[in-house]
C-alpha positions as CSV (number, residue, x, y, z in Angstrom):
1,X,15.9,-16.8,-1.5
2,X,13.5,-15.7,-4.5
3,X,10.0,-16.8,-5.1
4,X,7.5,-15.6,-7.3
5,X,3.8,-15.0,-6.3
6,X,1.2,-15.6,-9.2
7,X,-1.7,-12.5,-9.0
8,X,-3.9,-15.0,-10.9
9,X,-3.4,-18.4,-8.5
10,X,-5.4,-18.5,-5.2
11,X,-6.0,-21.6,-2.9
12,X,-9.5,-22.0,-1.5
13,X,-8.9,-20.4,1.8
14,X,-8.2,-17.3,0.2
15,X,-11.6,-16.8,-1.4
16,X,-12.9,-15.2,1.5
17,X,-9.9,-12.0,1.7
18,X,-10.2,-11.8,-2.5
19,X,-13.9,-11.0,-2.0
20,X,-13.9,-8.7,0.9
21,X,-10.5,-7.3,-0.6
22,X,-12.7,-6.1,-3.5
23,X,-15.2,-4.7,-1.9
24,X,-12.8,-2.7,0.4
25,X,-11.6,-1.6,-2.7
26,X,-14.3,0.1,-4.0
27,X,-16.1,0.6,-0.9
28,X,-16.6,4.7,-0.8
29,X,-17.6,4.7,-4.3
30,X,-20.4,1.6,-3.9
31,X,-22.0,3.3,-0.9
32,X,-22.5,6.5,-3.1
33,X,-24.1,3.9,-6.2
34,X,-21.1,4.8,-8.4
35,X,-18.5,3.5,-10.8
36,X,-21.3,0.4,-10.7
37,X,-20.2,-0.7,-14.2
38,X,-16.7,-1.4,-12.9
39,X,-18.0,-3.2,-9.6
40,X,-20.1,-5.3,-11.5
41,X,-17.6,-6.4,-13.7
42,X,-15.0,-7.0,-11.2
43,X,-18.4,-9.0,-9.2
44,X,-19.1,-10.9,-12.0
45,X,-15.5,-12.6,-12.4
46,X,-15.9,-14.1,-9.5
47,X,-17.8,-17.3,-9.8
48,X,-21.5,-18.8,-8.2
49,X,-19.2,-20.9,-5.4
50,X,-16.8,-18.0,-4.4
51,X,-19.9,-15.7,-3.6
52,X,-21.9,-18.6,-1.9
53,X,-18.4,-19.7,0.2
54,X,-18.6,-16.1,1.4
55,X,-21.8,-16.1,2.0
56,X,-21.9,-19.1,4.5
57,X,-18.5,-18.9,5.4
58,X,-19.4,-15.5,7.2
59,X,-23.6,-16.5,8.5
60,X,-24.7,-13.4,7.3
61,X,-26.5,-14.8,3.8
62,X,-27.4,-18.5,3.8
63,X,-27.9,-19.0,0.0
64,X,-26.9,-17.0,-3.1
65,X,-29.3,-17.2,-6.1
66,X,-27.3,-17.5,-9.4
67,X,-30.0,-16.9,-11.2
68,X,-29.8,-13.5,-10.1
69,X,-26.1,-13.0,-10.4
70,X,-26.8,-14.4,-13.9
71,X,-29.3,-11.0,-14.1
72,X,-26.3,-9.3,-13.3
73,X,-24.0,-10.9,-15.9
74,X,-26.3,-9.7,-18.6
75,X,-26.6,-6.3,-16.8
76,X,-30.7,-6.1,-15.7
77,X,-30.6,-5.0,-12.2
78,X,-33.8,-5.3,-10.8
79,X,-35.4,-4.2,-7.2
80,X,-34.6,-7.9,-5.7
81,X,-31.6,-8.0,-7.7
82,X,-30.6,-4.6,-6.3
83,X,-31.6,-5.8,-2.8
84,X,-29.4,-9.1,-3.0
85,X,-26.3,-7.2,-4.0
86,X,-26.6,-4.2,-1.8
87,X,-27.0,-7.3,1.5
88,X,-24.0,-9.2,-0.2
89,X,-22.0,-6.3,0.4
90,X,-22.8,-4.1,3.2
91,X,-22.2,-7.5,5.5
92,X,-18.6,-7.8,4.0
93,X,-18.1,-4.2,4.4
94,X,-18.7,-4.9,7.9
95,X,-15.8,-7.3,7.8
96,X,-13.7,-3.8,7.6
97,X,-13.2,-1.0,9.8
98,X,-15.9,2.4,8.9
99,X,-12.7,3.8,7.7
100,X,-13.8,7.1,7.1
101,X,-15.7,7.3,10.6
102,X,-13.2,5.6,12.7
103,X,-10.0,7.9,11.9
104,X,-8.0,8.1,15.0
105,X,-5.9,10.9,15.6
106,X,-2.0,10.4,17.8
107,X,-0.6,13.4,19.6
108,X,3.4,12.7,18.4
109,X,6.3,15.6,19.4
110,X,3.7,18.3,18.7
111,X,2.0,17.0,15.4
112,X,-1.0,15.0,15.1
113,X,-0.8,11.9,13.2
114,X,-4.1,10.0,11.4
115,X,-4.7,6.7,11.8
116,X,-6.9,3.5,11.9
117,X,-6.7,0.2,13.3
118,X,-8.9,-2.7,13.4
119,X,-8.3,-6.5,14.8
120,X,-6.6,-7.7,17.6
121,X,-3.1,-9.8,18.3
122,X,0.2,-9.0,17.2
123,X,0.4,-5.5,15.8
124,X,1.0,-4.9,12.1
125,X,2.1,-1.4,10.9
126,X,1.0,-0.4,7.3
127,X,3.4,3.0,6.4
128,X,2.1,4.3,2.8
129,X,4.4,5.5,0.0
130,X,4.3,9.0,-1.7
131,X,1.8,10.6,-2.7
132,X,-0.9,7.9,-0.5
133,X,-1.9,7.9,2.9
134,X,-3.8,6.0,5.4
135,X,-6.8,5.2,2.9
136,X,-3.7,3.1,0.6
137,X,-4.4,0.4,2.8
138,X,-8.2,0.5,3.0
139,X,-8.4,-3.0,1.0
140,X,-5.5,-4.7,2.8
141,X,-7.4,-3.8,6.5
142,X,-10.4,-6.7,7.3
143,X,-7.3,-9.4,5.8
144,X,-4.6,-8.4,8.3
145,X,-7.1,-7.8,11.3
146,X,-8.5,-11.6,11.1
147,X,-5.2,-12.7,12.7
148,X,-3.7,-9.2,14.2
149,X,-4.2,-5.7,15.2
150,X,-3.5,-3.6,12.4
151,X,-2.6,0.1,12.0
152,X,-2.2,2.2,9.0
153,X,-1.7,5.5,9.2
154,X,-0.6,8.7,7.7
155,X,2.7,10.2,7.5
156,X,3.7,13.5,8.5
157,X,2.7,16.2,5.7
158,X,0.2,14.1,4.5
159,X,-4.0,14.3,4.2
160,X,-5.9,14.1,6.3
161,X,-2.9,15.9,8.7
162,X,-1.9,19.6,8.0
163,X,-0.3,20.2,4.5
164,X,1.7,22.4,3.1
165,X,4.6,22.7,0.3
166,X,6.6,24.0,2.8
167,X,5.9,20.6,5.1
168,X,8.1,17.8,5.7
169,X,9.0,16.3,2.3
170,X,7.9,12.9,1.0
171,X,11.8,11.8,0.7
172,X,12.7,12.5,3.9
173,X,12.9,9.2,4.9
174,X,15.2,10.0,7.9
175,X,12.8,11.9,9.5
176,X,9.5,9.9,8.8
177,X,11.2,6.9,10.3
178,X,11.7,8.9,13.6
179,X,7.6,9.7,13.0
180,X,7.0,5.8,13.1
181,X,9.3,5.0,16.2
182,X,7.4,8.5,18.3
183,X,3.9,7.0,16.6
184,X,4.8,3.2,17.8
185,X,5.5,4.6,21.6
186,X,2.7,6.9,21.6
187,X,0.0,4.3,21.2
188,X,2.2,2.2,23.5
189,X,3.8,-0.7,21.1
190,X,7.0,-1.6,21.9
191,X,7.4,-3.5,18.9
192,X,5.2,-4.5,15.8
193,X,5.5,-6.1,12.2
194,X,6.3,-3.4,9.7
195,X,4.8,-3.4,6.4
196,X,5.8,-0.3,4.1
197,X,5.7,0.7,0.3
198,X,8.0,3.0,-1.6
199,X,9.0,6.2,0.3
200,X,7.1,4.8,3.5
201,X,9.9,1.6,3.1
202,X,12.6,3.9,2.9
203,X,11.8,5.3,6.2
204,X,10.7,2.0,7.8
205,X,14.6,1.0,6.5
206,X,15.8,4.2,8.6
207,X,13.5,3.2,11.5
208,X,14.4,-0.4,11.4
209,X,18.5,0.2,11.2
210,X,18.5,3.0,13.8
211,X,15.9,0.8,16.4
212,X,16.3,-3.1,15.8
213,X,14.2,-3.8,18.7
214,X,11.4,-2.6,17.7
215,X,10.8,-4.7,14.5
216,X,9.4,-8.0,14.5
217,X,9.3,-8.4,11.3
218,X,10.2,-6.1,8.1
219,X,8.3,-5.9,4.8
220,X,9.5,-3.6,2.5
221,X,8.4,-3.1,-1.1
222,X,10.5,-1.2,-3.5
223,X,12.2,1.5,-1.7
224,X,13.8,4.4,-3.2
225,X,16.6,4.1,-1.7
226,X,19.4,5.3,-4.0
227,X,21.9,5.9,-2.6
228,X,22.3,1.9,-2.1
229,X,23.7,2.2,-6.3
230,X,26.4,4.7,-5.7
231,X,29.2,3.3,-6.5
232,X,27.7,-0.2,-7.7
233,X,28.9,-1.3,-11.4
234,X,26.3,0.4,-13.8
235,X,24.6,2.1,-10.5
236,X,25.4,5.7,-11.9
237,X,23.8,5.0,-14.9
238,X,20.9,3.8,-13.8
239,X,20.7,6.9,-11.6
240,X,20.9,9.0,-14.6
241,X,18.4,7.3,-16.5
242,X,16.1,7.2,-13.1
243,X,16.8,11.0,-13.0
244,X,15.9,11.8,-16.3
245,X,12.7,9.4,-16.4
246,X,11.4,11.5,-13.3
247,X,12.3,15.2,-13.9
248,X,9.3,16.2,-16.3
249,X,7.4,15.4,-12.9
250,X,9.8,16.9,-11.0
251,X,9.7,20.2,-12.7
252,X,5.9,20.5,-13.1
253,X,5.8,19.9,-9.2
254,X,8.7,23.1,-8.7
255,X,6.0,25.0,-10.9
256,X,2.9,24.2,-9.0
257,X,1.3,22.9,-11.8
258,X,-0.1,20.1,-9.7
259,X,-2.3,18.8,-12.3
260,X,0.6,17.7,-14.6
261,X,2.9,16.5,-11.6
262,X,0.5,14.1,-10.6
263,X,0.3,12.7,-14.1
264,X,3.9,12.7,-14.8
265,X,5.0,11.2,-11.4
266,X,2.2,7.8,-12.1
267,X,3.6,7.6,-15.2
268,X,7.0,7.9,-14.4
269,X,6.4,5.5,-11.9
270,X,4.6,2.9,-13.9
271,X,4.8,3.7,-17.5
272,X,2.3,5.9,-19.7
273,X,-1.1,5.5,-19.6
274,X,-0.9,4.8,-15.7
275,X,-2.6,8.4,-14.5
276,X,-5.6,6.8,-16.4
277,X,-6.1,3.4,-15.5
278,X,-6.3,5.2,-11.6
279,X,-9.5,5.1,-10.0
280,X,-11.4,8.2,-9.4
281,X,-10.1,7.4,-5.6
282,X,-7.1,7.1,-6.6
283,X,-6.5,10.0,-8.1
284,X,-8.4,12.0,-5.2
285,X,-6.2,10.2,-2.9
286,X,-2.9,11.1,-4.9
287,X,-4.2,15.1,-5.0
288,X,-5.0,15.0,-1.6
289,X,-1.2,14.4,-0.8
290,X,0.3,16.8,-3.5
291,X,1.6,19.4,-1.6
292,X,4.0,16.7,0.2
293,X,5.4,15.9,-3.7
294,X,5.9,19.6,-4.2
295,X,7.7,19.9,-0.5
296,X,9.4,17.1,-2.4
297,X,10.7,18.7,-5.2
298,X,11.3,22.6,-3.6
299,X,13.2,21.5,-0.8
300,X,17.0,22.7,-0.1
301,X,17.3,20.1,2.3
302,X,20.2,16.8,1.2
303,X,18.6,13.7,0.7
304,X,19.0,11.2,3.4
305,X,21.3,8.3,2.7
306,X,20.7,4.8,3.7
307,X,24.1,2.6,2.9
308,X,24.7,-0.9,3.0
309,X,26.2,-0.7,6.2
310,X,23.1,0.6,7.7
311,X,21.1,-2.0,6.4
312,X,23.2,-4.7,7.9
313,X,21.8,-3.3,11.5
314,X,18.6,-4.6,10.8
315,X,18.5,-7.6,12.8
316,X,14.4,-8.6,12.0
317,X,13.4,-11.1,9.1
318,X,12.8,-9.3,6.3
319,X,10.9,-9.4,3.1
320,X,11.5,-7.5,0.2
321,X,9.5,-7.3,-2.6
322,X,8.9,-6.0,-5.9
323,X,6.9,-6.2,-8.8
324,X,8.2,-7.8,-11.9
325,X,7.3,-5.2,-14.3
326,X,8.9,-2.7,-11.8
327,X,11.5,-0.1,-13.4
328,X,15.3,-1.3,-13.1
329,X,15.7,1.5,-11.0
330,X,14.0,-0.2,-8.4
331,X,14.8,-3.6,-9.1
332,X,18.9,-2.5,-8.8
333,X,17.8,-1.2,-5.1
334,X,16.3,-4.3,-4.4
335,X,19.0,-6.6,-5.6
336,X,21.5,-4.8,-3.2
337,X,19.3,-4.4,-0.2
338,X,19.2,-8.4,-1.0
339,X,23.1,-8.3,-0.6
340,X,22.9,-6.7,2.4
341,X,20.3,-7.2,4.8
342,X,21.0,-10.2,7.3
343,X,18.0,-11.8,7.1
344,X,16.0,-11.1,4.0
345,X,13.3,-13.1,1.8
346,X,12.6,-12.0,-1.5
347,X,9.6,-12.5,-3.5
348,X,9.1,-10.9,-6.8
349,X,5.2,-10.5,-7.6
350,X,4.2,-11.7,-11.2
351,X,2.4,-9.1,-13.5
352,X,2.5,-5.9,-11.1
353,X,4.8,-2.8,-11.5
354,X,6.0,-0.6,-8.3
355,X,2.8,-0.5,-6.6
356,X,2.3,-4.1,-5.6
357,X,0.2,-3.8,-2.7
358,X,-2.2,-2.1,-5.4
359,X,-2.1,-3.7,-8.2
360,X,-2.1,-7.4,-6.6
361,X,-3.5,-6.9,-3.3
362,X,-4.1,-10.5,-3.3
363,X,-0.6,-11.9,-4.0
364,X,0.7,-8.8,-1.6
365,X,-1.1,-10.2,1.4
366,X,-0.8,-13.6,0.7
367,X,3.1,-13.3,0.4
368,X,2.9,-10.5,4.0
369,X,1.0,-12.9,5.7
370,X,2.7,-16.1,5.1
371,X,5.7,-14.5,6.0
372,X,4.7,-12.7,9.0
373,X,3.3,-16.4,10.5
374,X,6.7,-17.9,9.9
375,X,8.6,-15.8,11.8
């Protein structure tokens, strides 16, 4: 089954997560009074009865003057104005966890792992890609927790755990899979929802295949796996053209020229000109974690393999989805995991590349959730 999400469709009842989902977004940077061009444009698209349905939906502001949003619009921010906006938004950022005060640290086989969790119910289990960590999800958090306990945390080898090139690499997804079963018994949870992105789905596919009874449900989101094309008509060349596509970032990593990895692996990723359109987060976030790209690209050890046979152990409903301006690399992946997983849903994300959860948070958790509460 394939559906398609639209990133610019939402019902009513999702005016509430698209507001607080924003503000999540840019939370760090508000609370410093920077970036406010951007946060006022992305405040202004949203109009006078989104911000007052937030407003009353959540008791903590009774009216919203549109008079003084209109002040915004034209971009006169004065003291009340200032005053207004500041309210507005440190109420919904207490919708969300104090992510950067409330990092919780897990004692797992020797290593201690970073996380946060906020809400209560079911547990859902948020596993980054490459290059990411914990703070990947800091938008997706207050949305999840309103119906379940939610965890994201960070993988081994990456910030704000110890470091180092000579670390666990990003693409050993073998390994990090066993990190999210010894991270799932340690905080005592014999079985959650997993939700994963890129290199963190490829390990949640290890994890899921080698223990089925842990996994409620599965969402994974364009995994690298690529070893599911060998052998598929027109796999190798896809792997070849994958191959080639990635090796300027690649080599610049095997250099330690970290500055021009990071650039060439978002562009390799999602096209040129994707380094750029980062946030200044973003782009903190991805150097934070570069030493697990260059473990990445230094290490001697064989890539794990995840066949289709492995995938048919996975005995939890699964999602799979991608973005629709994703690279065929990915899309080839996802069209065999569809083939064969027992149970899978796929949805394909209108207008978003391979990081869906980032670049349509909205869709992402509106497609997660539904599909989570059906199963």
């Amino acid at each position: 089954m394939t559906t398609t999400f639209s990133t610019t469709a939402f019902s009513p009842t999702t005016r509430t997560s698209r507001l607080i989902s924003l503000f999540g977004r840019y939370r760090d940077d508000f609370l410093q009074w920077r970036r406010r061009g951007r946060l006022r444009r992305d405040l202004c698209a949203l109009d006078d009865r989104e911000l007052r349905d937030i407003a009353i939906a959540r008791g903590e502001i009774d009216y919203v003057v549109s008079g003084r949003f209109a002040d915004l619009r034209e971009g006169t921010m004065n003291f009340k104005v200032k005053i207004l906006t500041t309210g507005l938004v440190l109420c919904l950022l207490n919708l969300a966890p104090a992510v950067g005060a409330d990092v919780k640290q897990a004692s797992v086989n020797g290593k201690q792992f970073a996380y946060v969790e906020a809400g209560q119910g079911d547990p859902v289990v948020l596993v980054h890609g490459g290059l990411q960590d914990y703070r990947f999800w800091n938008s997706h958090l207050a949305v999840f927790a309103k119906t379940h306990r939610v965890i994201a945390y960070s993988r081994q080898n990456h910030f704000p755990n110890a470091t180092s090139k000579d670390g666990l690499p990003d693409g050993a997804a073998d390994l990090h899979g066993e990190d999210l079963a010894a991270l799932l018994a340690a905080l005592g949870i014999t079985s959650a929802h997993i939700v994963a992105h890129s290199s963190g789905a490829h390990a949640a596919l290890f994890f899921a295949a080698n223990h089925p009874e842990a996994v409620r449900t599965l969402v994974i989101n364009e995994p690298p796996a690529a070893a599911l094309l060998a052998g598929v008509p027109g796999g190798d060349d896809v792997l070849k053209q994958w191959g080639a596509r990635f090796a300027p970032a690649r080599q610049a990593f095997e250099k330690d020229d970290l500055n021009a990895g990071l650039r060439l692996f978002a562009e390799a990723i999602g096209g040129p000109g994707t380094y750029d359109r980062r946030s200044e987060s973003e782009r903190k976030m991805m150097a934070d974690n570069a030493l697990s790209a260059v473990a990445d690209a230094i290490t001697t050890r064989p890539r794990p393999v995840f066949t289709c046979d492995m995938a048919k152990r996975i005995s939890a409903p699964t999602l799979v989805t991608n973005g629709d301006r994703s690279p065929e690399f990915f899309h080839r992946i996802v069209d065999e995991l569809v083939r064969c997983l027992p149970r899978r849903t796929r949805v394909e994300i209108a207008g978003s590349s391979h990081t869906v959860p980032g670049e349509a948070p909205q869709a992402y958790d509106e497609a997660v959730l539904s599909f989570i509460a059906s199963h």
